[in-house]
N, C-alpha and C positions, 0 to 999 in steps of 0.2 A: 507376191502372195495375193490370194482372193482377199477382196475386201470383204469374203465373210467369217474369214478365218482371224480376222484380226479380233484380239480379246477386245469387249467392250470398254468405254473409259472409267477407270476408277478398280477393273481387277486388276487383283494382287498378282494372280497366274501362283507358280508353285512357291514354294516357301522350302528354304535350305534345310536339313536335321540339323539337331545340337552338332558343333564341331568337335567337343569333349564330352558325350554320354556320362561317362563317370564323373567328371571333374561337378555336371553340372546332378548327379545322383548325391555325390556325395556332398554338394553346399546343400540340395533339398533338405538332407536331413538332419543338419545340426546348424544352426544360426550362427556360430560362433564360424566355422568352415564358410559359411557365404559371406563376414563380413572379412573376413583376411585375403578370401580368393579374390572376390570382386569389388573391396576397396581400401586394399593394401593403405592408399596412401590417407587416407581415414584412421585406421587402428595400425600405425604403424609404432608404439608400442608393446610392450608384454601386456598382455591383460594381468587385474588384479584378482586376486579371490573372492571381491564384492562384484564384480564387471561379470567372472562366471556365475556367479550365483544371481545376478540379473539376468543375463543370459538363460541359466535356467529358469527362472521366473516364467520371461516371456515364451519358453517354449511348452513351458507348461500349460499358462493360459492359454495357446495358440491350439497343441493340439488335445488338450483333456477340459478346456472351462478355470470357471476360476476367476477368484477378484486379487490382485497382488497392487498393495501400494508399497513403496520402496522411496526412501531418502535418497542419495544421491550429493556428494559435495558439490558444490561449483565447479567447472570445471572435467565433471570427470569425463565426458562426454555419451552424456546421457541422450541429449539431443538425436547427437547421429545414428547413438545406438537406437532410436526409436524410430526414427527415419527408414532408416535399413532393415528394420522388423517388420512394417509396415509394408513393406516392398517385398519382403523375406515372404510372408503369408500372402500376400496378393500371389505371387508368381505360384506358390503350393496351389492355392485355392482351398489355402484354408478356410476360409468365410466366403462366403457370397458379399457379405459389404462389412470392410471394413473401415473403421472413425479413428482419423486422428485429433484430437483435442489439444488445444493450446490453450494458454491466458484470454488472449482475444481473437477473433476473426482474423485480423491483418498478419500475425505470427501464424496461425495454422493457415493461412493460404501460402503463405513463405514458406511452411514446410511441408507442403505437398508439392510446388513449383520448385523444391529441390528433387525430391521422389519423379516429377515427367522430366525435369533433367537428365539424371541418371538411365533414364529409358531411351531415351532419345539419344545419349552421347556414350558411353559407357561401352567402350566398345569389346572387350570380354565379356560381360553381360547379354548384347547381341546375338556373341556368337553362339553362346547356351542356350538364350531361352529365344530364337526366334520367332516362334509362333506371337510371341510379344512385340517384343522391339523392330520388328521389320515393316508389319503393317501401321505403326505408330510415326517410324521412320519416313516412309515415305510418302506420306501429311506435308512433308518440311514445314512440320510449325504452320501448315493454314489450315484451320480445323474443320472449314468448311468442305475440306475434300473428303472427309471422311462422312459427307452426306451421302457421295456415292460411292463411297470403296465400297468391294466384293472381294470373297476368297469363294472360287469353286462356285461363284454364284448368289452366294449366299451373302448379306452385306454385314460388315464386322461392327457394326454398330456401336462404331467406339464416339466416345466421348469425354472433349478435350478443355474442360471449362477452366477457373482459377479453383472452385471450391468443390470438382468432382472431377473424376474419371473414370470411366470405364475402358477396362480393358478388352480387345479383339475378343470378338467372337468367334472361335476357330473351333472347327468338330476335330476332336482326340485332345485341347489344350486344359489343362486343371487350371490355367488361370483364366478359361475362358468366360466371359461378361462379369469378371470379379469386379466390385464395385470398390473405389476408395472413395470415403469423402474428407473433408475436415472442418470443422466448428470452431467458434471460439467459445466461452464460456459462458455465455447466452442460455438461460434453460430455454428462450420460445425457440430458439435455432435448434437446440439436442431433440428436443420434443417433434419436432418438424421431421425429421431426416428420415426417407423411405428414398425406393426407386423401383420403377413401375418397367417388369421384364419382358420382353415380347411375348410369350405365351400366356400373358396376363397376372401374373403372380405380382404381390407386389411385398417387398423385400423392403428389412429394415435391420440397423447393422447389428451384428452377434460377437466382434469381435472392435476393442477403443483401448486405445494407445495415447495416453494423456502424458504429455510433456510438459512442466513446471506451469501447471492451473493457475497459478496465480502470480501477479506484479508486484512489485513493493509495495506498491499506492496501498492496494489492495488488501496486502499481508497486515498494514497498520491501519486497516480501516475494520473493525469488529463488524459493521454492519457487511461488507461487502462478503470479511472472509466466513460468515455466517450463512451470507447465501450463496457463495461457492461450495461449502461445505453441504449445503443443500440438496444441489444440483448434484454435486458427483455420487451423493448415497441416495438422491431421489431419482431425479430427471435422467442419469445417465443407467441406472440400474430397470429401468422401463424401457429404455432406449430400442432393444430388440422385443419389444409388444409384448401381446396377454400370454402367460404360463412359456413363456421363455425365456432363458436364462442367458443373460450376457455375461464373456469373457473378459475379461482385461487387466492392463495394470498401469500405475499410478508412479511416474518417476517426477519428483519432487524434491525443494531443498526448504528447508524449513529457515526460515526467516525471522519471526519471532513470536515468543510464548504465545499461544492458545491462536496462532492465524489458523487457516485452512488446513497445510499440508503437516501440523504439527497434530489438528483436531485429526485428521483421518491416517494417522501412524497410530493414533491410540487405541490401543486393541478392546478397552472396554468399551468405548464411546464406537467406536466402529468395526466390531473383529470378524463383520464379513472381507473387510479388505487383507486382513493378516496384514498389517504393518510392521516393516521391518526399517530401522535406521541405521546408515553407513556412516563411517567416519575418514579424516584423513589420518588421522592418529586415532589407535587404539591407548596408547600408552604413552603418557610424556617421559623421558629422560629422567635419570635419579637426581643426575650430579642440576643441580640449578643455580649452583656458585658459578661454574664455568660457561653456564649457557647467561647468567649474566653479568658476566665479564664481555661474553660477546658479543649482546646488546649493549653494551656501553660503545666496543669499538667500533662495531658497524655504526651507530650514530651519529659517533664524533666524524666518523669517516664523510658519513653522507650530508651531516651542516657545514662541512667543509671540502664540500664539491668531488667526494669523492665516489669511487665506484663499491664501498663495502669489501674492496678484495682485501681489506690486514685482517678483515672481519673471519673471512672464508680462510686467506690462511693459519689462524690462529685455529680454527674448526680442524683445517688438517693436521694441526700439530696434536692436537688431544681428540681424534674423530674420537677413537676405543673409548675412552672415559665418556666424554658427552654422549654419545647413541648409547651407551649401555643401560639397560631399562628399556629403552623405547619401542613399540610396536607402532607403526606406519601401516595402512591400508594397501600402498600402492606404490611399490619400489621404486619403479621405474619415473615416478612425476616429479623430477626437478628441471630447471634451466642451464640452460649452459654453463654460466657462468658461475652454478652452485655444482657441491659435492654430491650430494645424497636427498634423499626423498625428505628424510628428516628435518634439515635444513632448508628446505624449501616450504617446509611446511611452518619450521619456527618463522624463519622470513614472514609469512603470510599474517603469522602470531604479533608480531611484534608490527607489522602495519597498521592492522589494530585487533584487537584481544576482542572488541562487540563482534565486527564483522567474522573473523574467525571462526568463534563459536558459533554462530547462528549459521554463514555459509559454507561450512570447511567443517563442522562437526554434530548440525543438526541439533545442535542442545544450544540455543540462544540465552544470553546472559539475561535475567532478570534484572529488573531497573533496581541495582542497591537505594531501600530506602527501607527504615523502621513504621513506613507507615503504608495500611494495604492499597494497592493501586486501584487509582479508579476505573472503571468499566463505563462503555457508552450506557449498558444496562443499569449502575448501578445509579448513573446519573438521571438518568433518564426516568428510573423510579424513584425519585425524590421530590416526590408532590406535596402542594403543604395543604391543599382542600379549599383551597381558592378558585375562583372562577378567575379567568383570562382577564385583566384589565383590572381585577379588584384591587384595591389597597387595602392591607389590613389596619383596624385601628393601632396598633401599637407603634405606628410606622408614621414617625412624623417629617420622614425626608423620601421625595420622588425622584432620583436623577435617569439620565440617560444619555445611551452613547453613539455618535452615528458614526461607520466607521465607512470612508471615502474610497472608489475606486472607479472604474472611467464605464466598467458595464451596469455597478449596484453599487445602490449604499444601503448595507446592515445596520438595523441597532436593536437596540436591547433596552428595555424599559423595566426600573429595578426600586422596588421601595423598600427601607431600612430604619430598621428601629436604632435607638442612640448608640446599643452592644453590638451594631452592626450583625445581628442577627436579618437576615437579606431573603427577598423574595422577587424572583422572577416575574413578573406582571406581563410583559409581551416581549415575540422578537420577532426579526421579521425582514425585509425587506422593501425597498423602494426602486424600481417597481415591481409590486407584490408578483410572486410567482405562482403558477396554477399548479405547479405539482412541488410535493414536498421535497422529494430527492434531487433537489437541483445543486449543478455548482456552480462556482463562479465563472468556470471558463463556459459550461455549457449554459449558462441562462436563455431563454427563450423572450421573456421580453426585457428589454436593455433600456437605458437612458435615451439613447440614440433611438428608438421605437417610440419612444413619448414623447420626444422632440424633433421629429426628424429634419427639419428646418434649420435647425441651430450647431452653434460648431461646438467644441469640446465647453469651454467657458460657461457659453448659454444652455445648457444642457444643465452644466451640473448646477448652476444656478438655481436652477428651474425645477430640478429634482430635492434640492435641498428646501427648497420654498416649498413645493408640495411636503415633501415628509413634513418639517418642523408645523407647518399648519395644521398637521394631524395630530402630531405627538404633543405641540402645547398649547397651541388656540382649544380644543376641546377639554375639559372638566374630566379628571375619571373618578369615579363611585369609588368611595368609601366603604369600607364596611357595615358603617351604618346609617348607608343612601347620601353623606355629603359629600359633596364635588369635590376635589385637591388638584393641584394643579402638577407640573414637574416644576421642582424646583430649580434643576444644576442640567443643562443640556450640554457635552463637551463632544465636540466634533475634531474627528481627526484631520491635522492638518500636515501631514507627515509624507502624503502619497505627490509624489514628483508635480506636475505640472499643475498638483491643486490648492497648494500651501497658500499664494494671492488669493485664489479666489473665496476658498474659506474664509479672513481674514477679512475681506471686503466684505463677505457674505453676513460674519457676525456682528459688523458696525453697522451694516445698512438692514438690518432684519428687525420688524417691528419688537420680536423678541429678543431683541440685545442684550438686555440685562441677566437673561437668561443662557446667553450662549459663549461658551469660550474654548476661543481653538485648542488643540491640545495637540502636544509634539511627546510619544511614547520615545524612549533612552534605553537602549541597553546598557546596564550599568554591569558588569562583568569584575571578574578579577582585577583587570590591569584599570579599574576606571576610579578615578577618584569616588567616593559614595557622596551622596545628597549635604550628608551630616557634617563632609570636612572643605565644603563645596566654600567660598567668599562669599558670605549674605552683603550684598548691595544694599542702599538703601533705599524703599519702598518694596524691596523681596519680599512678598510671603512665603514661608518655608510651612509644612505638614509632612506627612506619615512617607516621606519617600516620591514626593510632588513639592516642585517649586513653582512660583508666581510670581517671573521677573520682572519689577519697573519697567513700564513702557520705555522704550529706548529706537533710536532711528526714526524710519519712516513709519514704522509700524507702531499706533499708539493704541492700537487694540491689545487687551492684556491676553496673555496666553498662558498653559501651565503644560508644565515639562514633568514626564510620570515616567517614575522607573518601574518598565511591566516587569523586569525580574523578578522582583517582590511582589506586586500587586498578582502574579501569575503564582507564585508561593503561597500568597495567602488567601486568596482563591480558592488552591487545591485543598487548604486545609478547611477552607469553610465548607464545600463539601464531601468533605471527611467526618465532618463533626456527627456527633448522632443527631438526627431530626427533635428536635425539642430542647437541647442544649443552647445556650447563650452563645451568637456567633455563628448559627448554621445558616445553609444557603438552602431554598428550595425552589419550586418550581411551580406555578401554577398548573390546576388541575389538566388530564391528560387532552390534547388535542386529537382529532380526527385520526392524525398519521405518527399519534405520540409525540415524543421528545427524542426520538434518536438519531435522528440529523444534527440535532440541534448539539445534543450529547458529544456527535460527533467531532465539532468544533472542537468543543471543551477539551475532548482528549485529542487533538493532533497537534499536541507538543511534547517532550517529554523532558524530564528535567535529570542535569549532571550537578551533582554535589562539588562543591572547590573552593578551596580558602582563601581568604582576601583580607586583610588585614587584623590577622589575629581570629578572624572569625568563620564561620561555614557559609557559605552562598551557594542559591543555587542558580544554575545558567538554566534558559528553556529555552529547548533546539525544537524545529519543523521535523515530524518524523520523517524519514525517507519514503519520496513522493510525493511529497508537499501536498499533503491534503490542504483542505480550506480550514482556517483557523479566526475568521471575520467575527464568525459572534463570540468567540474567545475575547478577543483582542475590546470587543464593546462593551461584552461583563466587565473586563479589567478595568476601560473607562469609567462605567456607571459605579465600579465602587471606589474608584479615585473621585469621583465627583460627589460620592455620601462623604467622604473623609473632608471633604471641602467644606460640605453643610455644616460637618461637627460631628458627625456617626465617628464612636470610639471603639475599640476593641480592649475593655480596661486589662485584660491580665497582661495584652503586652507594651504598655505605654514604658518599661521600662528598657523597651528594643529601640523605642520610637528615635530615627537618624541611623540606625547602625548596619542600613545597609539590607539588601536581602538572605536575613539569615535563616537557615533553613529553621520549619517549624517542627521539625522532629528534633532538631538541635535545642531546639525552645524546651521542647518537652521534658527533653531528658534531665538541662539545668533546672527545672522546675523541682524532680523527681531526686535531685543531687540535694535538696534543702534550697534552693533561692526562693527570696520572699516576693510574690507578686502580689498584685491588690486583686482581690476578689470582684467580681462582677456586681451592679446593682440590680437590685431585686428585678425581675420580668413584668413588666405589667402584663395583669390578667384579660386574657381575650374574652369577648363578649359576645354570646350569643353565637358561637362556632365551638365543637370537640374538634380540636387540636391532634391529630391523631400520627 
């Protein structure tokens, strides 16, 4: 052949017709038909009557507009089904660009490099929509040939990144130059997103496909899920620019009371979305003698290495009786090795009753407690009209708490009148961070930055030396302009490789007198309490803190604090009303407020359970393990007022008995038990108290 007849390098030459016309007419036009044809092995169960009516959702928004957010169990396969929607409208050419949206960046590039998979491998797909998959295909995966592919001359100007694609350019193709991208939950990223068309137009997406927005971390962080919630009613509702209106919908699992995906199902708080919630059970079972009869057997079965099968077949001997009542979402979603949908759904119940509710039925269990839970907001506005660093005069004890880790050490600086009525004076870190929003894993400047010379040892030596130089070599103002000093400084001595060097740290510190290591105890159910603990001699014993005779090598005295309690009564001290005997507040608001700080406070949550006759409560890390440092520093700096002498009189008759909850307090109070009344408040001076 003439060498001028040879196609240029990089065209495509002709392009095959669909192989099935109709097959590929009829996925066009129902979403549900394109994900059975062309990904059988994806939905290869019966769809539910929540899965069609997601379905319709997405067809909705797709081709008439429209905001739909939608719950979604765990599980049910909301993911894929967004995947496949996303692919479904690209190949229509429903939108010119459409966004899919994930929790972060690294998951929505994940599922969009699931979406060029399917394009590139999928080989029924190919056959259909050629004008697609052929000139993508034969790239093999090096994107830089599609600088100079051509079809007919013309170049197909595709584009093969991790966080976009554009589809071929083909004259007669509806998915021609259709744009996908994908975000993560960034508003400067959502804010950002256009793409600039060769005829010059420049396009921004019309059509967002947001798959589970938010993480655990996240769900239990009120600041985070506040500005997620932000984002998806601000940032993503701008997203297609001035006086146009963007489509989409919202598949979500709600996680717990008031996160993100629970604030944006609330149809008052947001009823441009029409939020709708799915379940896996509509209806529990009547009979709940027989269903716990067979949690009993499935239990015993499985503490004793068994597979739960006496459990299942006890289920099949009475299925009729147990399912009778019950309405299940989704017939077809049990395991192998279970009966029925129902059962599979108790199974999930009975692994645990929180997770369940929150992930499997979209109504998350509220923390049981008689008293109202705290908010980062509610903490956070708890100011007592103190400037930052003041002591008020009523406050005749200064402690504080530094609490030890290998990037930062937190503390907390806390002055207390004798009723332990407690005010926040500073918190902070060493070394200080330039932005508020920092965490421990992300700090910016670290020990290792202020020491770079030094190995782990001399670091924290040297960090501990700078902090305590600031926190008790300098004088803080009084209220009425005199100096006071910190009286009780306790450092935790608790974190792995730092336990020595603290320890050395508080015998050789010019402020000795002033510093004692401290080792926090979970004291739990199964733990002996404080109160029935062998007092040694030279023990000193207090309010749920021991102070054991020096003993071994270590003749630095230490104190051993059960945070259980101290984290108990904590929550109740700011619970109390602001001006009550015993309250906690906060010095007046900084630059970026109290809500990081806030945040600390609440990423714990507490389970109620009895232990020797009495109610305790346990505090767990919420899921995600947010940061909990200045928690754990308040908790020091009021074991170290209790040390001074700071009393809480109405409950000295608890004093030894363990952490018993203070709603449990309350109630015995409220039954007739006699407690001693608090002493009179000294009057403040020369401040409204407000």
């Amino acid at each position: 052949m003439p060498e001028n007849n040879k196609s240029p390098p990089g065209e495509l030459g002709d392009l095959p017709p669909p192989e099935n016309p109709a097959r590929r007419a009829e996925a066009a036009a129902s979403l549900r038909v394109f994900c059975e044809t062309y990904f059988p092995e994806a939905f290869y169960l019966a769809w539910s009557p929540d899965h069609l009516k997601a379905i319709g959702k997405i067809e909705s928004a797709v081709r008439f507009g429209g905001l739909f957010a939608l719950a979604m169990p765990r599980g049910s396969g909301k993911t894929v089904l967004c995947q496949t929607a996303v692919l479904w409208s690209a190949l229509l050419g429903a939108a010119p660009f459409i966004c899919l949206i994930a929790s972060n960046a690294q998951r929505a590039r994940s599922l969009l490099e699931t979406i060029k998979i399917w394009i590139e491998t999928n080989p029924l797909l190919g056959a259909d929509f050629p004008e697609v998959c052929c000139p993508i295909r034969a790239a093999e995966r090096v994107a830089a040939r599609f600088k100079t592919q051509t079809y007919r001359g013309v170049p197909t100007r595709v584009l093969w990144s991790a966080d976009r694609i554009v589809l071929p350019t083909i004259d007669g193709s509806a998915a021609s130059g259709t744009v996908v991208g994908c975000s993560g939950m960034r508003g400067s990223d959502i804010r950002g997103l256009n793409h600039a068309r060769p005829d010059g137009r420049v396009i921004r997406p019309s059509l967002v496909l947001i798959d589970d927005p938010q993480t655990t971390e996240s769900a239990w962080s009120e600041t985070q899920s506040r500005r997620r919630e932000e984002i998806l009613a601000g940032d993503i509702l701008g997203m297609a620019g001035p006086a146009v209106k963007i489509a989409g919908l919202l598949a979500c699992t709600v996680i717990r009371p008031g996160d993100m995906a629970d604030a944006m199902l609330d149809r008052k708080r947001h009823p441009e979305w029409q939020g709708e919630r799915t379940k896996l059970v509509y209806r529990f079972p009547d009979n709940e003698q027989l269903w716990a009869e067979y949690a009993r057997l499935r239990a015993d079965s499985l503490e004793n290495d068994g597979d739960g099968a006496i459990a299942t077949e006890f289920y099949r001997q009475h299925r009729a009786e147990m399912d009778a009542g019950a309405v299940v979402s989704w017939e077809a979603r049990y395991n192998s090795d279970e009966i029925s949908a129902l059962q599979h759904a108790m199974n999930l119940r009975l692994r645990s009753e929180e997770a369940f509710f929150a992930e499997y039925q979209n109504e998350p269990i509220a923390a049981a407690s008689s008293e109202e839970p705290l908010t980062v907001e509610k903490i956070a506005a708890r100011t007592s009209g103190y400037a930052r660093g003041v002591v008020p005069m009523s406050c005749p004890y200064v402690t504080a708490f530094i609490d030890v880790h290998d990037k930062l050490l937190y503390y907390v600086l806390a002055a207390w009148e004798n009723n332990f009525t407690g005010y926040v004076i500073d918190y902070g870190t060493w070394p200080r961070q330039n932005t508020p929003g920092f965490t421990l894993r992300g700090a910016a400047r670290t020990l290792a930055e202020e020491t770079p010379n030094a190995g782990f040892e001399g670091r924290l030596f040297a960090g501990l030396t700078a902090l305590c130089e600031a926190l008790l070599a300098k004088p803080l103002p009084r209220e009425d302009g005199l100096p006071v000093y910190v009286d009780r400084c306790l450092i935790d001595a608790n974190w792995g490789a730092s336990t020595d060097i603290v320890y050395q740290f508080c015998a050789r510190s010019p402020y000795s007198s002033k510093l004692t290591p401290s080792h926090g105890r979970f004291i739990g159910p199964s733990s002996i309490p404080f109160s029935m603990m062998r007092r040694g001699k030279g023990d000193r014993v207090g309010r749920h803190w021991r102070i054991p005779a020096p003993a071994g090598r270590r003749q630095t005295r230490h104190i051993v604090v059960d945070v259980n309690y101290w984290k108990s009564f904590l929550h109740a001290r700011l619970s109390a009303a602001i001006g009550d005997p015993g309250a906690l507040t906060l010095f007046d608001t900084v630059p970026a407020g109290h809500r990081y700080f806030a945040e600390h406070l609440t990423a714990e949550y507490r389970i109620s359970t009895e232990r020797h006759g009495q109610i305790c409560d346990e505090w767990r890390v919420k899921p995600g393990s947010p940061d909990n440092h200045w928690l754990d520093c308040l908790v020091g700096a009021a074991a170290a007022a209790s040390m001074c002498g700071a009393e809480l009189e109405p409950l000295r008759g608890a004093a030894g008995s363990g952490p018993v909850s203070f709603a449990r307090m309350q109630s015995q109070r409220r039954e007739g038990e006699k407690v001693r009344s608090p002493p009179a408040r000294p009057e403040r001076q020369g401040r409204l108290f407000l």
